[in-house]
C-alpha positions in Angstrom: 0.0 0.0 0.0 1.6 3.6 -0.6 3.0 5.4 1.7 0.2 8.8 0.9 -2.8 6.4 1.1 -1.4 4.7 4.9 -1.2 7.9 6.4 -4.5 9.2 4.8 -6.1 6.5 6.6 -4.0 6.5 9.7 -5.0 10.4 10.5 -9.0 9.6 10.9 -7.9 6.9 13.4 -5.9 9.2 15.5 -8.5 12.1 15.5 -11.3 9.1 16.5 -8.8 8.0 19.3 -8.0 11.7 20.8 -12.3 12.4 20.5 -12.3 9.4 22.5 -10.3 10.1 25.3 -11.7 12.9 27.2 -9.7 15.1 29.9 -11.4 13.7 33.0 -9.5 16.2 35.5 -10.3 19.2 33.4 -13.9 17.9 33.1 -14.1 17.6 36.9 -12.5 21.0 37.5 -15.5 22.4 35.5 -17.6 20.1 37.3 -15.9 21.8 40.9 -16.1 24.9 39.6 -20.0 25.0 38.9 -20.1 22.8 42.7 -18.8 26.1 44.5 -20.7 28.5 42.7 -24.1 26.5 44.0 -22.5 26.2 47.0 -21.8 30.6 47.2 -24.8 31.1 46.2 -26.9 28.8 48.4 -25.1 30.4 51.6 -25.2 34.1 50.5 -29.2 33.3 50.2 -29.2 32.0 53.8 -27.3 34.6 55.2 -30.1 37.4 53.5 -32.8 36.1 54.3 -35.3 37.1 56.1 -36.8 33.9 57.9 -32.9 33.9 59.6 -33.3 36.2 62.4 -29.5 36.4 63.3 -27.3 36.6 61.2 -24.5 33.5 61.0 -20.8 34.4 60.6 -20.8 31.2 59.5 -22.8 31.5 56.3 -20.5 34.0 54.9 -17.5 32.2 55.8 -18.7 28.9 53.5 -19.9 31.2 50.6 -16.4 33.2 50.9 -14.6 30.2 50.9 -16.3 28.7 47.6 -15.6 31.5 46.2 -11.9 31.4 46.7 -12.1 27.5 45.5 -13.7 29.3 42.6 -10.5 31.5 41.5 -8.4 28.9 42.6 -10.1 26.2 40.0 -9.9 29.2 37.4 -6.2 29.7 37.6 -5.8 25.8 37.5 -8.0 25.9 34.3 -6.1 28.8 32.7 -9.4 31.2 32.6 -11.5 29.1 29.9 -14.0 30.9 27.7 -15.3 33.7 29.6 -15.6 32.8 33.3 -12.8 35.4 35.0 -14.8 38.4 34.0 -18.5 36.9 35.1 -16.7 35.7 38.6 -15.1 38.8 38.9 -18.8 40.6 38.1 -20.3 38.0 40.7 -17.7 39.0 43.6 -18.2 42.4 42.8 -21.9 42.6 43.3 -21.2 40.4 46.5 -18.7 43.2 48.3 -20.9 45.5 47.4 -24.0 44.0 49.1 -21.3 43.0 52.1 -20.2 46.8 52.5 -24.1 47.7 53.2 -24.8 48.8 56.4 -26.3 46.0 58.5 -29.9 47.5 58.4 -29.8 47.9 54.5 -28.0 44.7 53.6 -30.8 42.7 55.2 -33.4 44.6 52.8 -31.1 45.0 49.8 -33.3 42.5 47.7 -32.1 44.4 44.7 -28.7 43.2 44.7 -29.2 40.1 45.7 -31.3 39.7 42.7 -28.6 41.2 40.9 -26.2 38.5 42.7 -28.3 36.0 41.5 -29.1 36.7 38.3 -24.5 36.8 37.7 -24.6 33.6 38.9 -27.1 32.4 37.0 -24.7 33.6 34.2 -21.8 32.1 35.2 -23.8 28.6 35.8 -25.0 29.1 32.1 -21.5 29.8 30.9 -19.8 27.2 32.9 -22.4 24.7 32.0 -21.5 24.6 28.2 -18.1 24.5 28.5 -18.7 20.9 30.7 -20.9 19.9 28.1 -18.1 20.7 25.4 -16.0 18.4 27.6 -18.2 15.5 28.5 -18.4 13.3 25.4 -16.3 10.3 25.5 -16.1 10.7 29.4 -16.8 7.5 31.7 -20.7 6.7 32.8 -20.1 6.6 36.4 -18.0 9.8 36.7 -20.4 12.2 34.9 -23.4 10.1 36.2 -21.6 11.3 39.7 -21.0 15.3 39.0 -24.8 15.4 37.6 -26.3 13.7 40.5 -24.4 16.3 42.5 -25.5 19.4 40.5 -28.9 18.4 40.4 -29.2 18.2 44.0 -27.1 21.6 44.2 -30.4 22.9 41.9 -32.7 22.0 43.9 -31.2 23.0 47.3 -30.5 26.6 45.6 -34.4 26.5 44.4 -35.5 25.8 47.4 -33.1 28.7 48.9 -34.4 30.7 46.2 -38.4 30.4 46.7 -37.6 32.7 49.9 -37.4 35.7 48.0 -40.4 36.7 46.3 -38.8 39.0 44.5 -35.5 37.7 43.4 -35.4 35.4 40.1 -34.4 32.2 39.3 -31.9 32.5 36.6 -29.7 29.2 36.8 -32.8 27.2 35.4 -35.4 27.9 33.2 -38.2 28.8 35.8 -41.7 26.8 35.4 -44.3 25.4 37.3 -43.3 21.9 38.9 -39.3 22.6 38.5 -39.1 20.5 42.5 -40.8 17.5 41.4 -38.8 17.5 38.2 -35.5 18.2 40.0 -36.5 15.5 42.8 -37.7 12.8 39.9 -34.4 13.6 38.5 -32.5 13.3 41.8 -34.0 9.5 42.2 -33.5 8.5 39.2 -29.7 9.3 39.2 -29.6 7.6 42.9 -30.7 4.8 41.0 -28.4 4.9 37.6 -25.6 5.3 40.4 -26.4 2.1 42.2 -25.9 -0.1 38.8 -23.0 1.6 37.5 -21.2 1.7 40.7 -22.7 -1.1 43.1 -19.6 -1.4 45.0 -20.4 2.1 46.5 -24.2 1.1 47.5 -23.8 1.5 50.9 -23.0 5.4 50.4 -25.3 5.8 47.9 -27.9 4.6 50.6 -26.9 7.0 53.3 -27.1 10.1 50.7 -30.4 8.3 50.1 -31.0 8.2 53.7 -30.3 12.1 53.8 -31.9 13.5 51.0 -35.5 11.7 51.7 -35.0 13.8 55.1 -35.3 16.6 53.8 -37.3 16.1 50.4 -40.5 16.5 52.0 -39.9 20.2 52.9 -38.4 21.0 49.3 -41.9 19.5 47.6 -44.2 21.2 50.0 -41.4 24.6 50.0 -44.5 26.9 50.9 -45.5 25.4 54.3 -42.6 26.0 56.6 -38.8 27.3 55.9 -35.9 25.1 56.9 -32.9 27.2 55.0 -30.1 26.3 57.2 -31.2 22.1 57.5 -31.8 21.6 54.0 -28.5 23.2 53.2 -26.8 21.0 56.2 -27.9 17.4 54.6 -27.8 18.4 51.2 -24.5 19.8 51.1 -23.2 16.8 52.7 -24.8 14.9 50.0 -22.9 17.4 47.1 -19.6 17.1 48.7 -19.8 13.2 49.2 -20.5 12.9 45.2 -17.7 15.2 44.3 -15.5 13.5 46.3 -16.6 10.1 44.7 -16.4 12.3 41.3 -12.9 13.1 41.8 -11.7 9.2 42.4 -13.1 8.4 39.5 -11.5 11.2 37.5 -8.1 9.9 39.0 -8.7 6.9 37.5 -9.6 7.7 34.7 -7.0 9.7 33.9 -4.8 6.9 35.3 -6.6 4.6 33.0 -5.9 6.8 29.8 -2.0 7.7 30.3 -1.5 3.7 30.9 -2.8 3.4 26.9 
């Protein structure tokens, strides 16, 4: 065979074997990324609201800190596509509502609109680049990160349903968005349990803790637990992005031995 024609079919082979390999750390530093920004914005909701009748150090402490993992993950990801400016517009709007005066800040339901609606941004923007990642990635590890963003969704709904007058922009909003994020949220507990049955015993205790508090997220209207829901089902987020970074280990372990 000629020389021309091997390498003109040797080239479609390589470019089908780099499509399927995927970058499972980079994918999982997206994955992080989006994590934390739930994670700010569930606890900047909690620690202005208005059902919270002292105000936690605590709360801003966590939603500072995910914001630092944030910039950290951005400087490990070299700035992709257009993330530093709409961080830097989300931390800007957040000092600004921190450098109210404590009377004003508790009633500045403008900015924190204005807070949510740049995260909502940034989600939107981060969530494209994952999904320009994800194909050729392994089942369990983006069956993990999406179990863990859906639950991050519908602890930040249920965050966001107490403020009448602040938007939900990291979702299209429509009527029964909680039973659709909760269907999702059992269906992935299941999907996890067959793809990764050696884990079932952990995928039982998030079970365990999510069916705690799903009973307040469905019926959100009758009585406000901010701070418990975002107890258990941060737990449950954290425990699936650990589980999510093992399995991007090795994976990437997997590739570089082939």
């Amino acid at each position: 065979m000629p020389t021309l024609l091997k390498r003109l079919l040797v080239l479609p082979l390589l470019l089908i074997a780099s499509l399927a390999y995927a970058d499972p750390q980079r994918l999982q530093q997206l994955h992080e990324f989006r994590s934390e920004a739930f994670k700010a914005g569930t606890y900047l909701l909690i620690d202005n609201n208005l059902y919270e009748r002292v105000r936690e150090p605590g709360n801003r402490e966590i939603y500072n800190s995910a914001l630092q993992q944030m910039d950290s993950l951005l400087r490990q990801m070299n700035n992709p596509g257009n993330l530093r400016p709409l961080y830097s517009e989300l931390v800007t709007l957040i000092r600004e509502l921190e450098a109210l005066p404590e009377d004003q800040a508790h009633y500045s339901l403008a900015t924190v609109n204005r807070i949510m609606m740049a995260h909502g941004n940034l989600e939107n923007a981060a969530a494209e680049l994952y999904e320009a990642e994800v194909a050729g990635s392994p089942d369990n590890l983006v069956a993990l990160q999406r179990q863990s963003i859906e639950t991050s969704r519908i602890l930040l709904l249920y965050e966001n349903n107490m403020f009448s007058s602040v938007g939900v922009y990291f979702l299209p909003s429509r009527e029964g968005l909680f039973v659709e994020l909760d269907n999702r949220i059992n269906d992935g507990s299941n999907q996890l349990k067959q793809l990764m049955p050696e884990h079932k015993d952990t995928f039982d205790r998030l079970d365990k803790q999510y069916s705690f508090i799903q009973p307040r997220l469905i019926n959100h209207h009758a009585d406000w637990v901010p701070t418990i829901a975002a107890f258990y089902l941060t737990k449950n987020t954290q425990t699936l992005d650990e589980l999510a970074r093992e399995q991007a280990n090795l994976a990437e372990a997997s590739v570089s031995t082939n």
